[in-house]
TIKELO-862912 format. One line per field, with one value per residue (C-alpha): residue number from 1; x negated, y negated, z negated. Coordinates in pm, whole numbers. Layout:
N
n [NUM | ...]
px [X | ...]
py [Y | ...]
pz [Z | ...]
***
This chain:
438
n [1 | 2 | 3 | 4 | 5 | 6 | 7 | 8 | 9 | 10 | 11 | 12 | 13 | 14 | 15 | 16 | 17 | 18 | 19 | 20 | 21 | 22 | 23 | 24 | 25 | 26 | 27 | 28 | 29 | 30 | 31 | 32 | 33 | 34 | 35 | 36 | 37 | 38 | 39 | 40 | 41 | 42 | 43 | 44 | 45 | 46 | 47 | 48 | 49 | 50 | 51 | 52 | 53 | 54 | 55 | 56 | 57 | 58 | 59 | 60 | 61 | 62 | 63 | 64 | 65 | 66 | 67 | 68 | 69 | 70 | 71 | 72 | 73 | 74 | 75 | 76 | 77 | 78 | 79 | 80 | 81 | 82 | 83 | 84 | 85 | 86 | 87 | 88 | 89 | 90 | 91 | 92 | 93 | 94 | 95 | 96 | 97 | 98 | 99 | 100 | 101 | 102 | 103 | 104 | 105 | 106 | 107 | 108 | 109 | 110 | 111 | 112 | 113 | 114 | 115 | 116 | 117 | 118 | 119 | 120 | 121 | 122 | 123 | 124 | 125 | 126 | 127 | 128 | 129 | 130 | 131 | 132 | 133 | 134 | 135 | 136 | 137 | 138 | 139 | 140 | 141 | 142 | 143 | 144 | 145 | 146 | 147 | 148 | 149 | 150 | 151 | 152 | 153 | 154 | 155 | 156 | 157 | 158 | 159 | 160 | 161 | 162 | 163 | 164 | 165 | 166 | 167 | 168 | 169 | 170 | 171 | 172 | 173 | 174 | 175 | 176 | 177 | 178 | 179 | 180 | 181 | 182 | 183 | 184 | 185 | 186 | 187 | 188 | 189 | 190 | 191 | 192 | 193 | 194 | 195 | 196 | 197 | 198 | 199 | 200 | 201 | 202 | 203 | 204 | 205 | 206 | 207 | 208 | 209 | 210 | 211 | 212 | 213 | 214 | 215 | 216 | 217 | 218 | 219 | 220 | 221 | 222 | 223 | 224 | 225 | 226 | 227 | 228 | 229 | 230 | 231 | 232 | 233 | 234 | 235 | 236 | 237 | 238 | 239 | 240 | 241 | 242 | 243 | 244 | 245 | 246 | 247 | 248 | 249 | 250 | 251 | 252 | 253 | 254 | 255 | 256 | 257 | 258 | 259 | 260 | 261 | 262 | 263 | 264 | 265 | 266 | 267 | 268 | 269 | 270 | 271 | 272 | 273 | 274 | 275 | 276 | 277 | 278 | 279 | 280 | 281 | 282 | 283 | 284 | 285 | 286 | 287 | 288 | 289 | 290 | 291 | 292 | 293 | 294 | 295 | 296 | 297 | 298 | 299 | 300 | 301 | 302 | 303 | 304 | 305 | 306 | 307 | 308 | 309 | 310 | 311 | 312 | 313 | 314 | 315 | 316 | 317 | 318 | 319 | 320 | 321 | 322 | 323 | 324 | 325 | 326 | 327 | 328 | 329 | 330 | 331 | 332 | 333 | 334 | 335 | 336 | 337 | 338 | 339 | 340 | 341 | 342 | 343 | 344 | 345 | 346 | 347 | 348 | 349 | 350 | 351 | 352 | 353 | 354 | 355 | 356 | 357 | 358 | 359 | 360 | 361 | 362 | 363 | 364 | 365 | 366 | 367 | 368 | 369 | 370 | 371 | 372 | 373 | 374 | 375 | 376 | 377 | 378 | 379 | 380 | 381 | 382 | 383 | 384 | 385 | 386 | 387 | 388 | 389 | 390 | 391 | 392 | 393 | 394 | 395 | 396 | 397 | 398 | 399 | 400 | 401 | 402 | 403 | 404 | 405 | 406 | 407 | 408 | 409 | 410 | 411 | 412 | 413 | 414 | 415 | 416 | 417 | 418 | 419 | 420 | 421 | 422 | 423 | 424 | 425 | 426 | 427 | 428 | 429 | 430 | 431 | 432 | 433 | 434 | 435 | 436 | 437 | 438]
px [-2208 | -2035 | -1798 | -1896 | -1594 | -1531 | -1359 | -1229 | -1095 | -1261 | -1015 | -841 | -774 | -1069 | -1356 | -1177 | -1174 | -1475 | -1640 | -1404 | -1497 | -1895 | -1845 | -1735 | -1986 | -1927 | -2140 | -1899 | -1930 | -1745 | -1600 | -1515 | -1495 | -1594 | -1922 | -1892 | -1708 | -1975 | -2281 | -2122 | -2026 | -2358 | -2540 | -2261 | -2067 | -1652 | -1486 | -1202 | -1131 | -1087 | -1193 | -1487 | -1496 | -1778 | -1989 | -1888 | -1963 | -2312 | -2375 | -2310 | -2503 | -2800 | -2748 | -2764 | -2401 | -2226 | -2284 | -2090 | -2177 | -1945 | -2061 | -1783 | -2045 | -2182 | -1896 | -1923 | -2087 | -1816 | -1563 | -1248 | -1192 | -1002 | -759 | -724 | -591 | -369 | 36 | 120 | 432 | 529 | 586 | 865 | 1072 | 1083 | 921 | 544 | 248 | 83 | -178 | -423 | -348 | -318 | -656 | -823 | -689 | -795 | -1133 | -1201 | -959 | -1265 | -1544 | -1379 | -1588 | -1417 | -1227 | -1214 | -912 | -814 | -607 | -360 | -297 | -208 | 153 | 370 | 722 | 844 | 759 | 427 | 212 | 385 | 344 | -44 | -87 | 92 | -192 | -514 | -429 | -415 | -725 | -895 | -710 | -924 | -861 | -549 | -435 | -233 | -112 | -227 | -57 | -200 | 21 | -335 | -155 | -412 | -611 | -611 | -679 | -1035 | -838 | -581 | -803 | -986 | -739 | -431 | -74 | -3 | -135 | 106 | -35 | 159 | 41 | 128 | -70 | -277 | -592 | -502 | -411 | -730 | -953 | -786 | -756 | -1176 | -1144 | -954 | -1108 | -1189 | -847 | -697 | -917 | -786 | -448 | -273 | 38 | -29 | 300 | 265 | 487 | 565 | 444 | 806 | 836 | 463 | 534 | 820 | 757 | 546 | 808 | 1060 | 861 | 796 | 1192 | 1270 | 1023 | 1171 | 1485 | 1424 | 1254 | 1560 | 1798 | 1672 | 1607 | 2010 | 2094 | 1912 | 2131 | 2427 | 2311 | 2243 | 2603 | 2746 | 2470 | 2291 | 1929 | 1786 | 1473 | 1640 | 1863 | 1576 | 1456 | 1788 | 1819 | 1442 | 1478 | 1666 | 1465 | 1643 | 1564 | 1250 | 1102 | 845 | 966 | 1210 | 1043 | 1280 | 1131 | 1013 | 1031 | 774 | 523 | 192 | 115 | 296 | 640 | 789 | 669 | 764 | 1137 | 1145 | 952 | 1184 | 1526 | 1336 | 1258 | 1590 | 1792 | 1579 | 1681 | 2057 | 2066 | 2063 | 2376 | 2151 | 1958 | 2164 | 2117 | 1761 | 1899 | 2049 | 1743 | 1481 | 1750 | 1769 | 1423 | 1394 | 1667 | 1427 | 1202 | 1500 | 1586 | 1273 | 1276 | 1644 | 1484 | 1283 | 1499 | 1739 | 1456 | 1295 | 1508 | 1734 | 1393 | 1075 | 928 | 555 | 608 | 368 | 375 | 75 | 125 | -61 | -108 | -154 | -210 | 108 | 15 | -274 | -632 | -603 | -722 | -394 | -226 | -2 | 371 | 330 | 630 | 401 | 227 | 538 | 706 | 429 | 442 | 789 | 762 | 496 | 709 | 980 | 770 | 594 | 206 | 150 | -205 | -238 | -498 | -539 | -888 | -941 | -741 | -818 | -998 | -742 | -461 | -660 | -666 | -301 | -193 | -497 | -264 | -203 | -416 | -625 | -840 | -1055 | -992 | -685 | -698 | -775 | -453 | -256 | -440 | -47 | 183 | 563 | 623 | 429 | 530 | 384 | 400 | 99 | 66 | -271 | -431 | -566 | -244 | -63 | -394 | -343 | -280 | 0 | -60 | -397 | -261 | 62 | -176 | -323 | 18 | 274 | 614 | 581 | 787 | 714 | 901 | 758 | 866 | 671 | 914 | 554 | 469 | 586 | 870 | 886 | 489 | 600 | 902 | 767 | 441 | 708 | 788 | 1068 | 1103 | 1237 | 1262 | 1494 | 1792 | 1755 | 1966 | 1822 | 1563 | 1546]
py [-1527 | -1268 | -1487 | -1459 | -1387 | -1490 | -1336 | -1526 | -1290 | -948 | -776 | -424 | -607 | -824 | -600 | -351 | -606 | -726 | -379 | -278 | -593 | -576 | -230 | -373 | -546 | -903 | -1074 | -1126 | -1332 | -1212 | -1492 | -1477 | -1682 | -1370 | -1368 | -997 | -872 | -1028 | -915 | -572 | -574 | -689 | -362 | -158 | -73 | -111 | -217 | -10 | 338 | 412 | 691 | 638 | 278 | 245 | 431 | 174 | -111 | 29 | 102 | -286 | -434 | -233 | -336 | -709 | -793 | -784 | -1055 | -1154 | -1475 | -1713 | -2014 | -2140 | -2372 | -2028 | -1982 | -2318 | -2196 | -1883 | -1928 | -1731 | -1741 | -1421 | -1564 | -1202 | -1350 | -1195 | -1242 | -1151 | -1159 | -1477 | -1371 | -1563 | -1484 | -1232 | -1519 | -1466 | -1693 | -1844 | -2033 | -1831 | -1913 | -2254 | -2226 | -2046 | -2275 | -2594 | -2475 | -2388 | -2657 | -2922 | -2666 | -2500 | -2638 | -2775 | -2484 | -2300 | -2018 | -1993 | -1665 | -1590 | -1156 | -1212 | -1088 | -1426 | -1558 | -1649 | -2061 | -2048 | -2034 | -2351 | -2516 | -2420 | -2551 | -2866 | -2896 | -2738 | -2982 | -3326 | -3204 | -3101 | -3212 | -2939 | -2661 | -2429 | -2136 | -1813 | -1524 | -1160 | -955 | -651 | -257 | -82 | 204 | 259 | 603 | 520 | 195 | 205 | 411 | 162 | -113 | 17 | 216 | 10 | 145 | -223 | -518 | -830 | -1199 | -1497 | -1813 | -2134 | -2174 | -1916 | -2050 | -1934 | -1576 | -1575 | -1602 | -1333 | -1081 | -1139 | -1076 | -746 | -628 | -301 | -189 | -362 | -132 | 153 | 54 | -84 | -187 | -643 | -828 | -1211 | -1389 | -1708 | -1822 | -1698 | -1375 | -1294 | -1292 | -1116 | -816 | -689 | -782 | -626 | -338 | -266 | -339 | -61 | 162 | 117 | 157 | 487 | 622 | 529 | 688 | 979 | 939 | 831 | 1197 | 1334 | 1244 | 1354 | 1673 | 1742 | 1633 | 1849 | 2160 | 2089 | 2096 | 1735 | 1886 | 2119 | 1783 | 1563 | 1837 | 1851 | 1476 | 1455 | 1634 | 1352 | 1183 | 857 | 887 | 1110 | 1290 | 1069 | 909 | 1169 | 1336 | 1258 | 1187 | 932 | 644 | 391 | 158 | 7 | -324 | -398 | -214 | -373 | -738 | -775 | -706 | -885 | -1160 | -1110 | -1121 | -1474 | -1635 | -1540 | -1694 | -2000 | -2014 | -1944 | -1625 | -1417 | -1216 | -1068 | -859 | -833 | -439 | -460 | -480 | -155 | -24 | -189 | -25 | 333 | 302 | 254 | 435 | 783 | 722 | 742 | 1052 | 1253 | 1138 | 1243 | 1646 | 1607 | 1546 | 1784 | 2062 | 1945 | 1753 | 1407 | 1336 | 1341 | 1249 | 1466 | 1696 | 1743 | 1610 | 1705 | 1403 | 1486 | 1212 | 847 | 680 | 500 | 722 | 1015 | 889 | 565 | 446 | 226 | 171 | -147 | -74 | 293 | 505 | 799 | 609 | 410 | 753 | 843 | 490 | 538 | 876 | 756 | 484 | 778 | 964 | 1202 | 1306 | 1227 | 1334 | 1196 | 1326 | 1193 | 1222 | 894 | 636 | 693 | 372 | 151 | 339 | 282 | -78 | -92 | 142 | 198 | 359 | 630 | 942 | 1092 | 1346 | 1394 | 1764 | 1949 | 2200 | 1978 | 1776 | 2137 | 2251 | 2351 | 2116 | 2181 | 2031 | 1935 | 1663 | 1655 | 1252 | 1203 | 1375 | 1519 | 1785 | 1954 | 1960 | 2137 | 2430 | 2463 | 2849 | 2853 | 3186 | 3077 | 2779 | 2957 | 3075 | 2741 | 2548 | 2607 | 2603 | 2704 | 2423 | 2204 | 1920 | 1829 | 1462 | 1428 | 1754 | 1855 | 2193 | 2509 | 2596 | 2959 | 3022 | 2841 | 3037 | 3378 | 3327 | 3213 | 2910 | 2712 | 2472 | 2146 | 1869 | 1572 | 1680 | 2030 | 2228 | 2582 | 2498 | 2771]
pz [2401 | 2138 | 1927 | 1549 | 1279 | 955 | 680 | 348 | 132 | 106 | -80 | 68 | 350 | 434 | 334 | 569 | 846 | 811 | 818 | 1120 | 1332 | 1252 | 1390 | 1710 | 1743 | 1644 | 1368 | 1099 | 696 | 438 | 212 | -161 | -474 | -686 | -735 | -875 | -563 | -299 | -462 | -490 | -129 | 7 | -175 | 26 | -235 | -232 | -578 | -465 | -287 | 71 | 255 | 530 | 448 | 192 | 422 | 717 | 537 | 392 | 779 | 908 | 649 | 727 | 1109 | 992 | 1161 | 870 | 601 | 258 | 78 | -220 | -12 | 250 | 439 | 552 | 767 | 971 | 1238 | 1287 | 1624 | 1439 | 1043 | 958 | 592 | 443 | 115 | -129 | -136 | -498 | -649 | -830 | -1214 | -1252 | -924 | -628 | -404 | -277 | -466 | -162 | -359 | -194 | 107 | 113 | -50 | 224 | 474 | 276 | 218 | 589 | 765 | 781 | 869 | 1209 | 1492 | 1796 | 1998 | 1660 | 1565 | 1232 | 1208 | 939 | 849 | 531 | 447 | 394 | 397 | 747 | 822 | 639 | 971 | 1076 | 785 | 765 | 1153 | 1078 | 773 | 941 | 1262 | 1033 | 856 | 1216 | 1504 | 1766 | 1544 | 1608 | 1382 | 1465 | 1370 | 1366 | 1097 | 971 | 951 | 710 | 558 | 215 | 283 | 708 | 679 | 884 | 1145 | 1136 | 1193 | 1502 | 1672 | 1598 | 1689 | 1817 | 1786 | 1730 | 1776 | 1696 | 1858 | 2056 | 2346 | 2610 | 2438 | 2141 | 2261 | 2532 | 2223 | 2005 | 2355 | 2332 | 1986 | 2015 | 2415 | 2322 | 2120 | 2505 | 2684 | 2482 | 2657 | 2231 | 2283 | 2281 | 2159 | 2176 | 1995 | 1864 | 1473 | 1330 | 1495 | 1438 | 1032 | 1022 | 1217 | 909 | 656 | 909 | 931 | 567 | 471 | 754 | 556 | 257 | 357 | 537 | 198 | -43 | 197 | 178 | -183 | -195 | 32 | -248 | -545 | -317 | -289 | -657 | -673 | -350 | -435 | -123 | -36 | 52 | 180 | 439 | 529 | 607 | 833 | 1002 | 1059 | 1145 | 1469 | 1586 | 1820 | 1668 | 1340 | 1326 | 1035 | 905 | 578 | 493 | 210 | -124 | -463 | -664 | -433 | -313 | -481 | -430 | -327 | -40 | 6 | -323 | -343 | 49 | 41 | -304 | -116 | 209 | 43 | -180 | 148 | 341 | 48 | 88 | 494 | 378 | 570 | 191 | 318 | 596 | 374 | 39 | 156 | 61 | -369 | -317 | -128 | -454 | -673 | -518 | -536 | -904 | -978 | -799 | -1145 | -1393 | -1248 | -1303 | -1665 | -1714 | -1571 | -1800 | -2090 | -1972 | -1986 | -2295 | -2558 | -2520 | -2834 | -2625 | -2981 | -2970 | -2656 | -2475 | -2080 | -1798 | -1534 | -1202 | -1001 | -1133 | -749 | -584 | -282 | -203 | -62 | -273 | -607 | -604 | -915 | -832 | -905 | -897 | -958 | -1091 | -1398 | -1469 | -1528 | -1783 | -1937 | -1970 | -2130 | -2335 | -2423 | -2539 | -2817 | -2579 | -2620 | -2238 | -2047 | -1676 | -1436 | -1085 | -857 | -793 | -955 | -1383 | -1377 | -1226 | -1444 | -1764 | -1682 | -1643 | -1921 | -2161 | -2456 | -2229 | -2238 | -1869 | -1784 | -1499 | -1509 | -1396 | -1628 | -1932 | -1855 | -1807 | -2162 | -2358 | -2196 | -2250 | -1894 | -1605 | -1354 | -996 | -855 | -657 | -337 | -368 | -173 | -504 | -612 | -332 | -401 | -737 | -799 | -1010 | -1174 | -1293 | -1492 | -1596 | -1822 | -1966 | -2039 | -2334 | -2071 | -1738 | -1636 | -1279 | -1168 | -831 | -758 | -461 | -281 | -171 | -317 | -232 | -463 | -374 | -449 | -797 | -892 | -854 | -1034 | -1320 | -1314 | -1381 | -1080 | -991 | -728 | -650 | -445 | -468 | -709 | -688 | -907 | -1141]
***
């Protein structure tokens, strides 16, 4: 007999698992304390943007494996509880808040049935798994908990879930494993990489993997500033050092650094938790990486001081992009509306346009001003600045709106258009780490 999942948390990450898992078959219940979220789940409907997975989730409903409810008795009859909870950032520290966490665990600790696998992919400091088995076992001595981190990269993350890259499992015994192997046969059959691991290990290969990320962005965001300084060409190094088999290209494109909800908060998180173990010299390197990173958005507001006025007091700014990254409606920690805010902030008459993620931004930053239409957001602006990666962006004709703004002036802080299409329709052109920008 199929085992039946549950899910508690349907946020990015659980509504995306759930969906992903129904579609495998299994019967899977989604679990949340918003009422809001769950009814708007059960009509099919995602509160959030991700490409192919609205249309997923509509699909599993209507095949009756895939059910959301706000009542936790719902899941006692389920053989693996998914916790797909939310890690945010304490506000008064770099630590993670794991008060939804232990939540999750206390509310399901007592309804696991014998044989039961509670399973942990939430993002959380390393020792947390061990301290939630300790606490699920004393609440329910034939429970056991593992495990499974999650490596969704927002706009893939349906991909991501069913045709995994690897799949990492941190557990205790071969009963545990056996059950998640059932859980994940047909990603095994598809020959995905299976790392077992021990409850450590298992939570810090995503924090690992996100601080090597992030570190491999501000690099290259560091080369940059040395060539503006040296007169060099940071987009023609990256390709250089790319073809190096041992670095790779991936993650080599400079500009205005990382953000979102995951990249940030974990190697704030990471360097909390490593101070805690007294191992804080081991990634004091992570500061300078947060710092670099920050340090990307400065820069683009410095160009566009230098091409404007030191007094940013009514000019007029076009921001494209709003997103932390293209295919997302993602607005947490984004470099691209912190740069409007901040020029906002300055004096300047800012207008943001981005295809997907106005609401979200609006939330965040309702003073600021958005359009849903390119154009409208081009209408006279002194200076436009590209941060979002968009496809519609990289197809704008740039002879067409030369035509529509005051300056024909593009800063391109993604290093993602083409600079000579730019410069000889007329416009004045520039990047991070690239000094032949005129």
């Amino acid at each position: 007999m199929a085992l039946k999942l549950s899910v508690i948390g349907t946020g990015y990450l659980g509504a995306t698992h759930a969906a992903c898992m129904a579609s495998l078959g299994f019967h899977v219940v989604g679990f949340d304390t918003e009422v809001n979220k769950i009814e708007l789940l059960s009509k099919g409907k995602v509160p959030f943007y991700e490409p192919e997975l609205e249309d997923l989730l509509a699909k599993q409903i209507n095949s009756g494996r895939l059910t959301f409810t706000n009542n936790i008795n719902d899941l006692s009859d389920c053989d693996v509880h998914f916790i797909c909870v939310g890690t945010p950032q304490v506000k008064d520290g770099n630590a993670a808040d794991l008060k939804y966490v232990d939540a999750a665990l206390e509310s399901i600790a007592k309804l696991v049935k014998p044989g039961g696998l509670v399973v942990g992919k939430s993002t959380v400091p390393v020792g947390t798994a061990n301290r939630l088995r300790n606490k699920l076992i004393a609440l329910n001595p034939d429970a056991d908990l593992a495990w499974n981190p999650e490596f969704l990269r927002e706009g893939f993350a349906v991909e991501d879930t069913l045709k995994p890259n690897r799949l990492v499992v941190g557990v205790v015994n071969d009963k545990a494993e056996n059950i998640l192997r059932e859980v994940y046969a047909s990603n095994l059959k598809e020959n995905t990489p299976w790392v077992r691991a021990d409850l450590p290990t298992a939570e810090l290969v995503k924090v690992a993997a996100n601080s090597f990320l992030a570190t491999k962005i501000s690099f290259i965001n560091a080369m940059a500033e040395i060539c503006e300084a040296a007169g060099g060409d940071v987009t023609v190094l990256a390709k250089a050092i790319g073809y190096d088999p041992r670095i790779g290209s991936r993650f080599l494109q400079a500009g205005i650094g990382f953000g979102g909800g995951c990249l940030p908060k974990d190697i704030r998180a990471f360097m909390a938790r490593a101070e805690e173990l007294g191992a804080k010299q081991a990634v004091e390197f992570l500061k300078e990486i947060d710092a670099i990173n920050l340090r990307a958005r400065q820069r683009i507001i410095e160009l566009v001081r230098k091409d404007l006025s030191d007094d940013l007091q009514g000019k007029k700014v076009a921001i494209l992009g709003a997103a932390f990254k293209p295919d997302s409606d993602d607005v947490r920690d984004s470099p691209a509306l912190d740069i409007a805010a901040q020029i906002q902030a300055a004096g300047a008459k800012v207008t943001v346009h981005d295809p997907k993620a106005i609401a979200n931004a609006q939330k965040r930053f309702p003073a600021l001003n958005f359009s849903t239409e390119v154009n409208e957001a081009l209408k006279d602006a002194e200076i436009v600045l590209h941060l979002t990666e968009w496809k519609i962006y990289r197809e704008i004709d740039p002879t067409k709106v030369k035509a529509i703004v005051k300056n024909a002036i593009m800063i391109d802080g993604r290093n993602a258009l083409d600079r000579d299409i730019w410069q000889r329709a007329g416009w004045k052109f520039r990047a991070l780490g690239r000094t032949n920008n005129e």
